[in-house]
N, C-alpha and C positions, 0 to 999 in steps of 0.2 A: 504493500500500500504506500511505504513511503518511496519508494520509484518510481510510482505512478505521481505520486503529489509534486517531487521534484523535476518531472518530464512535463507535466501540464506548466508548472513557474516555469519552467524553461523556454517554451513555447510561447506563451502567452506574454512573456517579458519581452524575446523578442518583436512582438507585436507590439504593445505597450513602446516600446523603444522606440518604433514609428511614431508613436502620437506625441512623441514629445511637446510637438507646439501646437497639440490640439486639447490634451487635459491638462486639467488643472494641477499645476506644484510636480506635475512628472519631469520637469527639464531641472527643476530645481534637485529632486531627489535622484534621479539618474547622475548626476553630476557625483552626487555624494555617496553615490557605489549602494544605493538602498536598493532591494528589490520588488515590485510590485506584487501585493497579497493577490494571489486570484480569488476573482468573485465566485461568490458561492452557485451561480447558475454556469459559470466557468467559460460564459460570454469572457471577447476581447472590446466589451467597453469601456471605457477610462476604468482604471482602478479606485477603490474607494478607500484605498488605503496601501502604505510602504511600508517594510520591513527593513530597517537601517542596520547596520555594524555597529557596534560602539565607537563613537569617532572621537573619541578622547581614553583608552583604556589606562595612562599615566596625566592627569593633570598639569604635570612638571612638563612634561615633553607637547613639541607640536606636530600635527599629523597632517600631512599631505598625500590623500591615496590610501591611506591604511599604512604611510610606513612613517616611523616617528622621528623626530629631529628634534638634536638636543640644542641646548643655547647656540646660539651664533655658528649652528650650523645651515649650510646652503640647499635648496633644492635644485641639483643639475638642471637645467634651464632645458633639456633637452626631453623633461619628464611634463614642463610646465604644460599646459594645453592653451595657452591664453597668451597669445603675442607683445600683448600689450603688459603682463606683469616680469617682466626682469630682474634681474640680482636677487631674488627671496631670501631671506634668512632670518631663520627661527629666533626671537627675542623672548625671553622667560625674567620677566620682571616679578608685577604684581598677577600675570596672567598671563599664561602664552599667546602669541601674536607672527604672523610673518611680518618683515617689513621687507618693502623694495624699492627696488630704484626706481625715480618720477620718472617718465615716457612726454614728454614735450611732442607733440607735434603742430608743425606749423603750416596746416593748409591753407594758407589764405594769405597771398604774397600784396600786399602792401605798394601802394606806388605804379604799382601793372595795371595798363589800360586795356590791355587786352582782354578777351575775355577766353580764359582759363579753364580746363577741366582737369581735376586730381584724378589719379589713375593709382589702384593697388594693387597686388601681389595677397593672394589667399592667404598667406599665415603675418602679412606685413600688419602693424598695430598703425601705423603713418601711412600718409601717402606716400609711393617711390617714381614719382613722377608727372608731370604736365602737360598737356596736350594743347595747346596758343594759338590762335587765331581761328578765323571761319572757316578757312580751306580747309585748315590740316581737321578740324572737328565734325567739318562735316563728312570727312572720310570716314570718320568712325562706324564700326556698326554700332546699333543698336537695341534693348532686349525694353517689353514689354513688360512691366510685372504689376499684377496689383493695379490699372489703371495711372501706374509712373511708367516714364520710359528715362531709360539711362544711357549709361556713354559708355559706351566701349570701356573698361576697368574701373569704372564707376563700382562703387561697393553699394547694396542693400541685403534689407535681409525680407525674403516673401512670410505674407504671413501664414499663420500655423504652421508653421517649418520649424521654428527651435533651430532655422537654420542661418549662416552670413555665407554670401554668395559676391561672385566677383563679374559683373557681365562682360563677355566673352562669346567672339564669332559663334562658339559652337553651343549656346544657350538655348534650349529647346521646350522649355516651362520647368522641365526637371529638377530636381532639388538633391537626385540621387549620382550624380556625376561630383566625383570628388575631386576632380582637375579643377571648378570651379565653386565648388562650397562645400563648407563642413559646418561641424554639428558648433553651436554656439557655446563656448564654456566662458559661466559667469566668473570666475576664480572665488565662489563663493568661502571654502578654504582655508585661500588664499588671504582673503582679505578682513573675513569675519570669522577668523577663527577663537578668538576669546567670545564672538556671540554663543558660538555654536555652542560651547563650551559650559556657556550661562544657561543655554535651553529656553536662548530668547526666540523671536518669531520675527521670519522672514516678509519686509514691506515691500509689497509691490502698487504700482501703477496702472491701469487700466485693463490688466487680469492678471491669473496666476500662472501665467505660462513664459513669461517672458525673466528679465533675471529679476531680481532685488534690488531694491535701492538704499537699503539697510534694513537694521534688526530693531524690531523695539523688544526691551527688556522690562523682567518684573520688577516693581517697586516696591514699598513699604503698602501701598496703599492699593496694589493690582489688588481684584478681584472678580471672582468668575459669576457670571449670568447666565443661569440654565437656560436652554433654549430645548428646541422642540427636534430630536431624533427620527426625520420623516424618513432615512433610507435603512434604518434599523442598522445602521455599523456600528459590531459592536469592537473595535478597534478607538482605544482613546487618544489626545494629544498631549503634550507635557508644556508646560510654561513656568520654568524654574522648578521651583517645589508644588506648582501646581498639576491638579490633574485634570481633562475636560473629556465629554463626550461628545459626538458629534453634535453640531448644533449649538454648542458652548459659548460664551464669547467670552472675552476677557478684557475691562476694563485697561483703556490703552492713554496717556497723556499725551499724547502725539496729537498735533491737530487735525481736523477732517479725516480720522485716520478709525478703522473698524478693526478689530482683531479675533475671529473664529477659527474655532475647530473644525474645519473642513474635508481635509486631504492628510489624518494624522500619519506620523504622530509629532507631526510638527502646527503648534498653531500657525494661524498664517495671518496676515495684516495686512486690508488695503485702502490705500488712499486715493480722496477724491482727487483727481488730475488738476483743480481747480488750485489746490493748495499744492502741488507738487517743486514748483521754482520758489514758493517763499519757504517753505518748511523744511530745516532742517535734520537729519536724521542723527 
C-alpha cells in the first residue's frame, strides 16, 4: 500500500509541477523542495495542501536546498537558481540569514535620444545588450504574449506559467522550450531565511502564484479568527506558535494586508495592490 501511495505522489506531483503558475502557493512550495499531499479523490486538481522537509533541522546553521551552511560560509553560485542573487553567505548573528552581493542594473541609458531596446540572455539578472534606432529594431522579430508584443530578447514572463521567458525567432506560445525560458525561482531561501525560520507567512500581491514580496511575522498581539472549513482539509497551517485550520485567518499589522490559512501548512498573506508601493514589508 505504501508503493502504491508513493507512485500516485509521484505522478500526481509531477502534474502539480505543471500548474505551478496556475495554483495557489504551489510555485512558492515547489521552490522549497515540499511535496504536494494528493487529494483524496486522487484528481490532479490544484492540491489543497504540501508536505514540507524540515527547512531548518539546526537553528544555528543556514539551509539552502536541504544542505546546511555554517557562519560565513558560501553557496557555490553555480547551485544558486536565481541570477540575480550573487556572492551568498550564511551570516549567524541573532538569526541565521544569507547575505549577498547588491546586483545594480542599469537599463535605462540616460542622455540617449534614440530610442532603445534592452535585450537579455535567459539566466542574465541585467540586460547584456541594446538594440538603437528604427532600422536596426525594426528588424527584430517579434513574439505575441498575453495581448503584449515584444522585441526580439525583450524579457516577460506569460501568465500562469510560474515561468520568465526571453523572446526569440523561434517562440511558438510555448513555455516548455528551455532554450528560451525557465521555471521562475523566487530565492525565497535565499533571502527570507530567518522568516522561514520564524514560521512567518508569505505576502503576496494580486494572487498566490507569483513570488512574495515578504513575510509578515507573529506579534505579541497576532491572533487567530476561526473561519468557516468549506473544502473539509483536514491538513493545518502554522504561524509561529500558532496553529490554524483551513479557513483560519490570523490577525496581521501590515496594512491593507489579509493573512489565511489557505494552501497549509504555511499561512499565506495578501495584499491589496492598492497599498503595494507605499507599504513597507
Amino acid at each position: 500500500m505504501k508503493a502504491v501511495f508513493y507512485l500516485v505522489a509521484l505522478t500526481l506531483g509531477s502534474a502539480w509541477t505543471d500548474m505551478a503558475g496556475e495554483c495557489d502557493m504551489a510555485g512558492f512550495y515547489l521552490e522549497l523542495g515540499c511535496k504536494a499531499v494528493p487529494r483524496a479523490d486522487n484528481s490532479t486538481s490544484c492540491p489543497d495542501a504540501f508536505q514540507c522537509p524540515d527547512l531548518h533541522p539546526d537553528p544555528t546553521m543556514c539551509y539552502y536546498r536541504g544542505v546546511p551552511y555554517g557562519d560565513r560560509s558560501t553557496i557555490p553560485q553555480a547551485l544558486i537558481q536565481n541570477p540575480c542573487s550573487q556572492a551568498c553567505r550564511c551570516s549567524v548573528a541573532d538569526e541565521p540569514q544569507f547575505e549577498c552581493a547588491a546586483v545594480d542594473c542599469v537599463e535605462v541609458f540616460s542622455g540617449d535620444t534614440q530610442q532603445c531596446v534592452s535585450t537579455y540572455e535567459l539566466e542574465s539578472c541585467c540586460s547584456t545588450g541594446t538594440v538603437c534606432g528604427k532600422d536596426a529594431i525594426a528588424n527584430l522579430k517579434t513574439c505575441e504574449v498575453d495581448g503584449q508584443t515584444y522585441m526580439e530578447g525583450e524579457r516577460f514572463e506569460p501568465k500562469n506559467s510560474h515561468k520568465t521567458c526571453i523572446c526569440t525567432a523561434e517562440w511558438n506560445g510555448s513555455t516548455d522550450n528551455p532554450n528560451y525560458c525557465r521555471d521562475i525561482n523566487c530565492g525565497i531561501e535565499i533571502h527570507y531565511q530567518e522568516k522561514l525560520l520564524d514560521k512567518c507567512a508569505p505576502v503576496f500581491v494580486g494572487d498566490r502564484r507569483s513570488c512574495p514580496i515578504g513575510f509578515s511575522c507573529p506579534t505579541p498581539t497576532s491572533r487567530v479568527v476561526r473561519g468557516l472549513n468549506v473544502r473539509g482539509v483536514n491538513s493545518e497551517c502554522v504561524f509561529g506558535n500558532m496553529t490554524l485550520g483551513v479557513g483560519d485567518e490570523v490577525t496581521s499589522t501590515e496594512r491593507c494586508t489579509t493573512c489565511t490559512c489557505v494552501v497549509p501548512p504555511f499561512v499565506s498573506c495578501m495584499m491589496q495592490s492598492s497599498c503595494s508601493d507605499s507599504t513597507r514589508m
